[in-house]
CHARMM-style PDB file with segment names, atoms N, HN, CA, C and O in Angstrom:
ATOM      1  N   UNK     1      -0.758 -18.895  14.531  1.00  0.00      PROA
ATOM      2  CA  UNK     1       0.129 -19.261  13.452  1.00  0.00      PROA
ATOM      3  C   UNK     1      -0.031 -20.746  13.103  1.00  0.00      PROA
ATOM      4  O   UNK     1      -0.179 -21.234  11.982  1.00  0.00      PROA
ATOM      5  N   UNK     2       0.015 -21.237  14.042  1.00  0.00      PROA
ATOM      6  HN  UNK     2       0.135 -20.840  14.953  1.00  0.00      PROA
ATOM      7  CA  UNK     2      -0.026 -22.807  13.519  1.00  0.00      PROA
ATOM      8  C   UNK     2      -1.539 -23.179  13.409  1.00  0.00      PROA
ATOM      9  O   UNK     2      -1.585 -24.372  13.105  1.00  0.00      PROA
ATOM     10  N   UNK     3      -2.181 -22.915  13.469  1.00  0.00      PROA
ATOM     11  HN  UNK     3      -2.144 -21.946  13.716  1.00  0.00      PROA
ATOM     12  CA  UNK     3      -3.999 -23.244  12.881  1.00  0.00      PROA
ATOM     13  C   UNK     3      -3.803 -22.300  11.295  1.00  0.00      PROA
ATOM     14  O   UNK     3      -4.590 -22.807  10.495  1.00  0.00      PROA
ATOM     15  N   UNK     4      -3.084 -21.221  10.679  1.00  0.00      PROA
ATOM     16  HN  UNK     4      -2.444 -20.810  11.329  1.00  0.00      PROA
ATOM     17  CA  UNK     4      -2.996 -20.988   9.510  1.00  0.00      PROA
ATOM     18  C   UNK     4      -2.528 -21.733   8.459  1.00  0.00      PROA
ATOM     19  O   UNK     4      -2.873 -21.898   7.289  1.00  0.00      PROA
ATOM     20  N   UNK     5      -1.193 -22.357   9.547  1.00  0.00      PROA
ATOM     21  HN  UNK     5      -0.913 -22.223  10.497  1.00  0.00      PROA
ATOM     22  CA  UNK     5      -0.178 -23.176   8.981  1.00  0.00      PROA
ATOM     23  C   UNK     5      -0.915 -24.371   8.218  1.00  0.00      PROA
ATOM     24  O   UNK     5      -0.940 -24.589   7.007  1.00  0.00      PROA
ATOM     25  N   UNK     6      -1.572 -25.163   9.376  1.00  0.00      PROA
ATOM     26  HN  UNK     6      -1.552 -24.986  10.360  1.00  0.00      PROA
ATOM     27  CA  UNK     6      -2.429 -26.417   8.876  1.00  0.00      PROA
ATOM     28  C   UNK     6      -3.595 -26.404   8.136  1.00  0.00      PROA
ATOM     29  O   UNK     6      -4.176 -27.471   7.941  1.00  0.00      PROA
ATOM     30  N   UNK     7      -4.149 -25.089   7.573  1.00  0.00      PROA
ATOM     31  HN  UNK     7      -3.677 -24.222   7.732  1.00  0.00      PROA
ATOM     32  CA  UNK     7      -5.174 -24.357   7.027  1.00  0.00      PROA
ATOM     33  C   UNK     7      -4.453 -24.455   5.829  1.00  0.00      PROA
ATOM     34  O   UNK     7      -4.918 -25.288   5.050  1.00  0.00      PROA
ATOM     35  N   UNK     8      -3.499 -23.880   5.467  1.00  0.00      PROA
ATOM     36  HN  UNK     8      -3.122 -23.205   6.100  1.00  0.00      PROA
ATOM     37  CA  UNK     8      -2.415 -24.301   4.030  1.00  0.00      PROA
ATOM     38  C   UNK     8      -1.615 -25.507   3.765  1.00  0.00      PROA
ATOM     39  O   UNK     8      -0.874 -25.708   2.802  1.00  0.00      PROA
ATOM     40  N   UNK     9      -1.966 -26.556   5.119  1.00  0.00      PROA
ATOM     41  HN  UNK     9      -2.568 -26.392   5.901  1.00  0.00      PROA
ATOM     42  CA  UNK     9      -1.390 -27.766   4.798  1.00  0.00      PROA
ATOM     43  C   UNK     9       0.127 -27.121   4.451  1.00  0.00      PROA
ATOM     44  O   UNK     9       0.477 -26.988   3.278  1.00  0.00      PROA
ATOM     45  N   UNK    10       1.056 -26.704   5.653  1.00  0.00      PROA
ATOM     46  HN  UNK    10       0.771 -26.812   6.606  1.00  0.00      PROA
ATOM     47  CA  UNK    10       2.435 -26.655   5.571  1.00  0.00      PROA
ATOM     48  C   UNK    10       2.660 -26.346   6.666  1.00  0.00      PROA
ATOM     49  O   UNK    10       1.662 -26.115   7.347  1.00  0.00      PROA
ATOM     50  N   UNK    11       4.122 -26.188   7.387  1.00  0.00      PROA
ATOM     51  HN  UNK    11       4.933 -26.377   6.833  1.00  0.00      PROA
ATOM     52  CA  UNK    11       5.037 -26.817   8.522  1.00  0.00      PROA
ATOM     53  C   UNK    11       5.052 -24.954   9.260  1.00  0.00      PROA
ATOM     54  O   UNK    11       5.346 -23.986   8.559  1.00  0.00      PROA
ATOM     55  N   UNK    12       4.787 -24.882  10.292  1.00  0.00      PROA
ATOM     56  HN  UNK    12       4.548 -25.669  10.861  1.00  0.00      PROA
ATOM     57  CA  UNK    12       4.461 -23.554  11.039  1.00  0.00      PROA
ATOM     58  C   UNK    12       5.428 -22.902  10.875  1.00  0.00      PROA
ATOM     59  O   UNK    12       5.350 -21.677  10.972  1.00  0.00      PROA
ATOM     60  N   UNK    13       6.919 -23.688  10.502  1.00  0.00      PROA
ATOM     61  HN  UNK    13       6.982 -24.683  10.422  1.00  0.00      PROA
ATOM     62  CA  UNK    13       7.895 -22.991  10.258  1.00  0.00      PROA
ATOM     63  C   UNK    13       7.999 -22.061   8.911  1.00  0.00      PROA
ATOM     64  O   UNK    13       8.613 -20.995   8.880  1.00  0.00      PROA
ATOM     65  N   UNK    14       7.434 -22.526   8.016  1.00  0.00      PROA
ATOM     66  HN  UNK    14       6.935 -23.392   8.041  1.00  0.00      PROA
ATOM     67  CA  UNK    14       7.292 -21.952   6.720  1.00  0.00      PROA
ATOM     68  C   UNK    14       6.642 -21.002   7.012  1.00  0.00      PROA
ATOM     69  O   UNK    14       7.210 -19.956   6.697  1.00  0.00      PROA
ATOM     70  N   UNK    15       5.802 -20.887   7.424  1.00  0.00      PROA
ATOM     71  HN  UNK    15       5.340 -21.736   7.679  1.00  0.00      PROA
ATOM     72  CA  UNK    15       4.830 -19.852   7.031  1.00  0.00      PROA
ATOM     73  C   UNK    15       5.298 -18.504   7.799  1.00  0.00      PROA
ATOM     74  O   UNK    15       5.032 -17.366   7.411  1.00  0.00      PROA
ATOM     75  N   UNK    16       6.205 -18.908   9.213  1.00  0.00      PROA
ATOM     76  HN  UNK    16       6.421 -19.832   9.528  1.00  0.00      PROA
ATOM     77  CA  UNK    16       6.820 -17.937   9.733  1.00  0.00      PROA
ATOM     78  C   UNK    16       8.015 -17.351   9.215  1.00  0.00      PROA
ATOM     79  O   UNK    16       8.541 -16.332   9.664  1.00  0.00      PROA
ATOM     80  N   UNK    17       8.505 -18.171   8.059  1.00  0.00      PROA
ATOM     81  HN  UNK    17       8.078 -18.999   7.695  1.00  0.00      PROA
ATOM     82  CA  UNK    17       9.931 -17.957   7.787  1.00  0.00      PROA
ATOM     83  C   UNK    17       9.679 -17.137   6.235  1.00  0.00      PROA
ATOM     84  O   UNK    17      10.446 -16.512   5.502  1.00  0.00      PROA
ATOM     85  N   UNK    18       8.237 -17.476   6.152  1.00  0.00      PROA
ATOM     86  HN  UNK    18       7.614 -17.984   6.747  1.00  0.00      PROA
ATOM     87  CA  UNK    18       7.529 -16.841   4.706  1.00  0.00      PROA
ATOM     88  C   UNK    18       7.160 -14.927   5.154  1.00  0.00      PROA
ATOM     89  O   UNK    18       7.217 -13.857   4.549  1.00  0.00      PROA
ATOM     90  N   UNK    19       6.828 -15.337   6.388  1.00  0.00      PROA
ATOM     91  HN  UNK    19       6.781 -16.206   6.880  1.00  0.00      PROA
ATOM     92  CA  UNK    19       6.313 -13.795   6.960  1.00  0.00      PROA
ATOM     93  C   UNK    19       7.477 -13.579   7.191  1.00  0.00      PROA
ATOM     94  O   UNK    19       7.750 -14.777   7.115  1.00  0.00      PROA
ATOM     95  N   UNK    20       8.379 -13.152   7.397  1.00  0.00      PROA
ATOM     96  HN  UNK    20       8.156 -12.179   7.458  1.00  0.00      PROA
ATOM     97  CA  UNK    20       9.726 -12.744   7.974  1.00  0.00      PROA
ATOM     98  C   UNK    20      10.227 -12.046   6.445  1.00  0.00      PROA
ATOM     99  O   UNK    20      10.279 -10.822   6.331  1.00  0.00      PROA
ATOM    100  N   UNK    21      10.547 -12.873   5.416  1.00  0.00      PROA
ATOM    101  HN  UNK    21      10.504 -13.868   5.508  1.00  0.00      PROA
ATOM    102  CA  UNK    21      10.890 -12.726   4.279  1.00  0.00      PROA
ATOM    103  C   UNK    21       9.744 -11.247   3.568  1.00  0.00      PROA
ATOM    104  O   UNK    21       9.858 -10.175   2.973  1.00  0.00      PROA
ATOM    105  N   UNK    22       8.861 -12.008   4.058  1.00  0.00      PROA
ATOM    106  HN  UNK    22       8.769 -12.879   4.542  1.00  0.00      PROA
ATOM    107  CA  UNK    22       7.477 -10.362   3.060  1.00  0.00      PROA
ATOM    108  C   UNK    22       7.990  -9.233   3.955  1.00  0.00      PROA
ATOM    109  O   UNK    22       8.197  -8.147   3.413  1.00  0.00      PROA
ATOM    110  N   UNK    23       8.250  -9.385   5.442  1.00  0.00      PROA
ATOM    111  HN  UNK    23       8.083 -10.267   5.883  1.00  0.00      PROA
ATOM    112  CA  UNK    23       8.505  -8.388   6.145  1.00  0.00      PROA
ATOM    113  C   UNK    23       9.902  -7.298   5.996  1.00  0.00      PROA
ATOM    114  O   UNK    23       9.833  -6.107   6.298  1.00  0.00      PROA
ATOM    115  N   UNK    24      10.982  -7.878   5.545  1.00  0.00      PROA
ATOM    116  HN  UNK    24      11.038  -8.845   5.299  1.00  0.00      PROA
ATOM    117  CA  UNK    24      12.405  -8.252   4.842  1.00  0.00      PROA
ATOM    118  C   UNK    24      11.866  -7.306   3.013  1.00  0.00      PROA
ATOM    119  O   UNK    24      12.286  -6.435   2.252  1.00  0.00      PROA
ATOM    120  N   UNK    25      11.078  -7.964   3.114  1.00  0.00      PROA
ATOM    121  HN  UNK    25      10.737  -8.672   3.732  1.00  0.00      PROA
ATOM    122  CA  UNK    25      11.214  -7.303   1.377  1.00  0.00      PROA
ATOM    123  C   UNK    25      11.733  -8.216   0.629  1.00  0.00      PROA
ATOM    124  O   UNK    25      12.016  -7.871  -0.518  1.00  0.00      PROA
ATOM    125  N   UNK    26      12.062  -9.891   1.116  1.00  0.00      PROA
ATOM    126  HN  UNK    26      11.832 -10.172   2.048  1.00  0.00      PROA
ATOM    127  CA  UNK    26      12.565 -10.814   0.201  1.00  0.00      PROA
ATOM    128  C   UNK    26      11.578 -12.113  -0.032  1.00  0.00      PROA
ATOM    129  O   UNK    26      11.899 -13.252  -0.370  1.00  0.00      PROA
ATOM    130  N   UNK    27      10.593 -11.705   0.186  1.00  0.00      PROA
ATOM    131  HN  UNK    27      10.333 -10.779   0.460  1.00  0.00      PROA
ATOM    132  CA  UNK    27       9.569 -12.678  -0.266  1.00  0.00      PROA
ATOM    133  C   UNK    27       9.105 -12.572  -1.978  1.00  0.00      PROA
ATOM    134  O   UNK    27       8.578 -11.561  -2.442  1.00  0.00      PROA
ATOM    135  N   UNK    28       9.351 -13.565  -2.629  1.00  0.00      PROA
ATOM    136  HN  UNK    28       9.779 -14.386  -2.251  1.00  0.00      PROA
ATOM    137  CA  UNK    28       9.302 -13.623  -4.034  1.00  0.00      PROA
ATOM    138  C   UNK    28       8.226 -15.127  -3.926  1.00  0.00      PROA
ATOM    139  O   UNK    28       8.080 -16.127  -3.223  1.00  0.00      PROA
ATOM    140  N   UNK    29       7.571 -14.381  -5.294  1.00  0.00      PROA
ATOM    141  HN  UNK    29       7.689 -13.569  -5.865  1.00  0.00      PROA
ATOM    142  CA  UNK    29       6.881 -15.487  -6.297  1.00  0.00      PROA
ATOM    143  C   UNK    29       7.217 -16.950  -6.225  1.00  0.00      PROA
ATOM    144  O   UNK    29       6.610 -17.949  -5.839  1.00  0.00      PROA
ATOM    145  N   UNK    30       8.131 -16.769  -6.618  1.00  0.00      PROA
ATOM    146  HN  UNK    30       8.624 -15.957  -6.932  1.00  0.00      PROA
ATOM    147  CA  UNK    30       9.305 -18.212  -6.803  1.00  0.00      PROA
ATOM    148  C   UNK    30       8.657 -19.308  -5.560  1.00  0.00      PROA
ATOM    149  O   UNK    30       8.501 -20.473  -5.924  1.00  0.00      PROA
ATOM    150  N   UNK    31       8.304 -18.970  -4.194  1.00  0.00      PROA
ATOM    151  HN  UNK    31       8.431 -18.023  -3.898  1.00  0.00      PROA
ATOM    152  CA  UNK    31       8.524 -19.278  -3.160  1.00  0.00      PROA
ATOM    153  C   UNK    31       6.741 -19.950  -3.471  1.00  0.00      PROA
ATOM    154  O   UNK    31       6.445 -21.125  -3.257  1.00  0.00      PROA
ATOM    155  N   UNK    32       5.879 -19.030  -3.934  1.00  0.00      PROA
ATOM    156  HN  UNK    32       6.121 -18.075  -4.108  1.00  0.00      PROA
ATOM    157  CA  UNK    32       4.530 -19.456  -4.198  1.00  0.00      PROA
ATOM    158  C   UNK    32       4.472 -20.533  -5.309  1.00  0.00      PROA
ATOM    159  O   UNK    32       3.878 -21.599  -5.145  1.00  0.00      PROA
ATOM    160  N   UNK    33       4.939 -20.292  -6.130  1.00  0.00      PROA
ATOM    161  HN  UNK    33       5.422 -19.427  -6.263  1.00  0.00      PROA
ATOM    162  CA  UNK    33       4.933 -21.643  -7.248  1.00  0.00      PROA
ATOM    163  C   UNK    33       5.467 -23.214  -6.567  1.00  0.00      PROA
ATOM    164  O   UNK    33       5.211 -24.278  -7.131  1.00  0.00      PROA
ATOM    165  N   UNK    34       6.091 -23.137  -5.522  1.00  0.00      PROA
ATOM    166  HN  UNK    34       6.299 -22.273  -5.063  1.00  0.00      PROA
ATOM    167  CA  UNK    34       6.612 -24.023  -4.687  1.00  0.00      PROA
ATOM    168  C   UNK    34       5.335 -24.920  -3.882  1.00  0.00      PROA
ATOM    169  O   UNK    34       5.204 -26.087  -3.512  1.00  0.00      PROA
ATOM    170  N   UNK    35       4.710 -23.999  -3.852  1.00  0.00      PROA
ATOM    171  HN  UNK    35       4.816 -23.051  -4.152  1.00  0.00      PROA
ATOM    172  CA  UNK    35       3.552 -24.089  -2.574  1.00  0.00      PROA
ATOM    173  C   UNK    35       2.518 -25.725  -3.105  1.00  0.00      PROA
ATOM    174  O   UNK    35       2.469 -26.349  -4.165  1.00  0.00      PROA
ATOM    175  N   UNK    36       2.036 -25.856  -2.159  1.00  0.00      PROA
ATOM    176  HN  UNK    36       2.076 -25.349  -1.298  1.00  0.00      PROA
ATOM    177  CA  UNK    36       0.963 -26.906  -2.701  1.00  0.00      PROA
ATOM    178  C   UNK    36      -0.402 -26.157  -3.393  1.00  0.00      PROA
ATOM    179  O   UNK    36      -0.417 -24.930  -3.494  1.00  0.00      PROA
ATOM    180  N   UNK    37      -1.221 -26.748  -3.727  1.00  0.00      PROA
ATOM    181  HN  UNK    37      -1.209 -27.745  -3.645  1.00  0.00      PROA
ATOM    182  CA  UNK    37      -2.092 -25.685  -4.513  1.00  0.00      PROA
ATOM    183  C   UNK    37      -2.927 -24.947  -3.651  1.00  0.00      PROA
ATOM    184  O   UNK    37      -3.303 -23.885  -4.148  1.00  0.00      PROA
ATOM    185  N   UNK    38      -3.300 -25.162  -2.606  1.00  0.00      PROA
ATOM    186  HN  UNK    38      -2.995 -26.025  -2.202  1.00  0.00      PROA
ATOM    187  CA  UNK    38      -4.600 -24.770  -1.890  1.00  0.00      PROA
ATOM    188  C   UNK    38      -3.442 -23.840  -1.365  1.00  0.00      PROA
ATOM    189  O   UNK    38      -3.746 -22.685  -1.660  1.00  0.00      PROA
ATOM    190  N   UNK    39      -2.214 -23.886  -0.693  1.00  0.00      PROA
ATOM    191  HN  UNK    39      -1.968 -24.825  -0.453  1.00  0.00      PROA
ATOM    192  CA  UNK    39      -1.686 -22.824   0.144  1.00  0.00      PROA
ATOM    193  C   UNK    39      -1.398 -21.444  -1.625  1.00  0.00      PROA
ATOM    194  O   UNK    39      -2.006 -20.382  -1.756  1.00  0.00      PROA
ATOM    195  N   UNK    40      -0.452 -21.956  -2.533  1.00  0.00      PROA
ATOM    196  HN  UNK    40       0.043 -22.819  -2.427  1.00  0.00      PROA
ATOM    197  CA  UNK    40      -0.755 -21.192  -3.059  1.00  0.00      PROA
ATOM    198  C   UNK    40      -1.875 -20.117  -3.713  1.00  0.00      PROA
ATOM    199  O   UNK    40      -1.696 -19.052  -4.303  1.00  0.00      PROA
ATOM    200  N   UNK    41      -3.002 -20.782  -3.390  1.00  0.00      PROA
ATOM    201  HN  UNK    41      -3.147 -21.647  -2.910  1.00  0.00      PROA
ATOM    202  CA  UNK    41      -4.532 -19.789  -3.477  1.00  0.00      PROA
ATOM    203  C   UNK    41      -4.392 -18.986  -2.419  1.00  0.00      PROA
ATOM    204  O   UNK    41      -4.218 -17.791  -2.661  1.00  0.00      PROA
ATOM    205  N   UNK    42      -4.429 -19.389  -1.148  1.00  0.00      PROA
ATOM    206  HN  UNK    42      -4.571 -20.359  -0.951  1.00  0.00      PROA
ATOM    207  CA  UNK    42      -4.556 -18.236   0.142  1.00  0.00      PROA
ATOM    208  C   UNK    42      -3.642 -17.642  -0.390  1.00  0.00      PROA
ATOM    209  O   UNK    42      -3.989 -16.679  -1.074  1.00  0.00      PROA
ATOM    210  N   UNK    43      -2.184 -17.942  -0.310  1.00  0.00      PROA
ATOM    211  HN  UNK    43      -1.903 -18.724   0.245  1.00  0.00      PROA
ATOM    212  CA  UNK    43      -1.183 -16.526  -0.446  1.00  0.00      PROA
ATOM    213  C   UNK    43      -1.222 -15.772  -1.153  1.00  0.00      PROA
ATOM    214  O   UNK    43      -0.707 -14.696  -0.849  1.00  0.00      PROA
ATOM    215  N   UNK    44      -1.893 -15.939  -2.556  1.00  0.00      PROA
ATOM    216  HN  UNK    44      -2.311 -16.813  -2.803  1.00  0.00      PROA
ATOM    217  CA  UNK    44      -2.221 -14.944  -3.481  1.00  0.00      PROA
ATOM    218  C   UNK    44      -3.627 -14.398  -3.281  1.00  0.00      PROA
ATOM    219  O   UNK    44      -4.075 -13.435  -3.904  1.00  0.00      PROA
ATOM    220  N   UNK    45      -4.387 -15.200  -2.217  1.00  0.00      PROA
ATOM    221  HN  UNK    45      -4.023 -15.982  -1.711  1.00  0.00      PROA
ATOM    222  CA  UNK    45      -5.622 -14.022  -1.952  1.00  0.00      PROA
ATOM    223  C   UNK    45      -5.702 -13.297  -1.091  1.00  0.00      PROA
ATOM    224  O   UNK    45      -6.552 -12.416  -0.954  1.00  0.00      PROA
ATOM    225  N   UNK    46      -3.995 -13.818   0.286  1.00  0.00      PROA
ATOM    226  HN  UNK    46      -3.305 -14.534   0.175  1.00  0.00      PROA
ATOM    227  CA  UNK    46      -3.778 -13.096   1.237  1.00  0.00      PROA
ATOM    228  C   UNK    46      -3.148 -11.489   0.427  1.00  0.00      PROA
ATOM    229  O   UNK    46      -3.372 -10.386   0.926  1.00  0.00      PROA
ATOM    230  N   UNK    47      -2.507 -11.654  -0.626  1.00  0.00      PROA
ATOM    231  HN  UNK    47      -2.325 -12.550  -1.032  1.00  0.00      PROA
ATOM    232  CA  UNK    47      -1.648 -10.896  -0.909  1.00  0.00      PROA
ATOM    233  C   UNK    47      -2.410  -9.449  -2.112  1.00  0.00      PROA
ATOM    234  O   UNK    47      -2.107  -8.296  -2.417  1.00  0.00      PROA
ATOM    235  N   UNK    48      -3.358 -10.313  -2.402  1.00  0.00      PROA
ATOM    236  HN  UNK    48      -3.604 -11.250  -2.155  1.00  0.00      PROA
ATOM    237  CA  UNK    48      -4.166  -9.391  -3.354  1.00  0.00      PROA
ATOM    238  C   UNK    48      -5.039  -8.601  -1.819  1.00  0.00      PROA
ATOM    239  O   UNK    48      -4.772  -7.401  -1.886  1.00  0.00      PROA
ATOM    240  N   UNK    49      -5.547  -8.755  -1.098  1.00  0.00      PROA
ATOM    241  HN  UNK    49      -5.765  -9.729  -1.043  1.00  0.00      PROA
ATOM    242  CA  UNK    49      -6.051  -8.121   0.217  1.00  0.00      PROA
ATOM    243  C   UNK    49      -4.911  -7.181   0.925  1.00  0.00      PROA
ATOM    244  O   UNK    49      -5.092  -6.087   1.459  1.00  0.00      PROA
ATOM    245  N   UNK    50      -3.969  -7.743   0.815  1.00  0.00      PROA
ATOM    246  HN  UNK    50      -3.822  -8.632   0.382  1.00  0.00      PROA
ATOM    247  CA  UNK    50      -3.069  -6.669   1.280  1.00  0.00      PROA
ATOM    248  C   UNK    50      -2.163  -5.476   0.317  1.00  0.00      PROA
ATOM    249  O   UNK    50      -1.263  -4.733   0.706  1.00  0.00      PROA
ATOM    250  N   UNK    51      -2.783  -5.608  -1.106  1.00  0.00      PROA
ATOM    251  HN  UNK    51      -3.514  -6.211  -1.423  1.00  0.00      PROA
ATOM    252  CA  UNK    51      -2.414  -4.839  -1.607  1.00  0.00      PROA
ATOM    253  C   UNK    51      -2.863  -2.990  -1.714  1.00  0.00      PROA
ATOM    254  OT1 UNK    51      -2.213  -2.238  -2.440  1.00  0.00      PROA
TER     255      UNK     51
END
């Protein structure tokens, strides 16, 4: 988790508190437009792979 974390340049907590939320069913968009740019690319290429 935390080598992903610093891979998106953000705080290990996010990214766990981001997985919790997708897991939940309350992970929204909103949360990606937030993102810095490079993390927002992975999450939308994590998310197009897991579709």
């Amino acid at each position: 988790m935390k080598g992903v974390a610093e891979e998106l340049d953000i705080h290990p907590f996010m990214l766990s508190r981001w997985r919790k939320e997708f897991r939940e069913g309350i992970f929204t968009m909103r949360r990606v437009k937030k993102a810095s740019s490079k993390a927002k690319q992975k999450i939308l290429e994590q998310e197009r792979l897991n579709a």
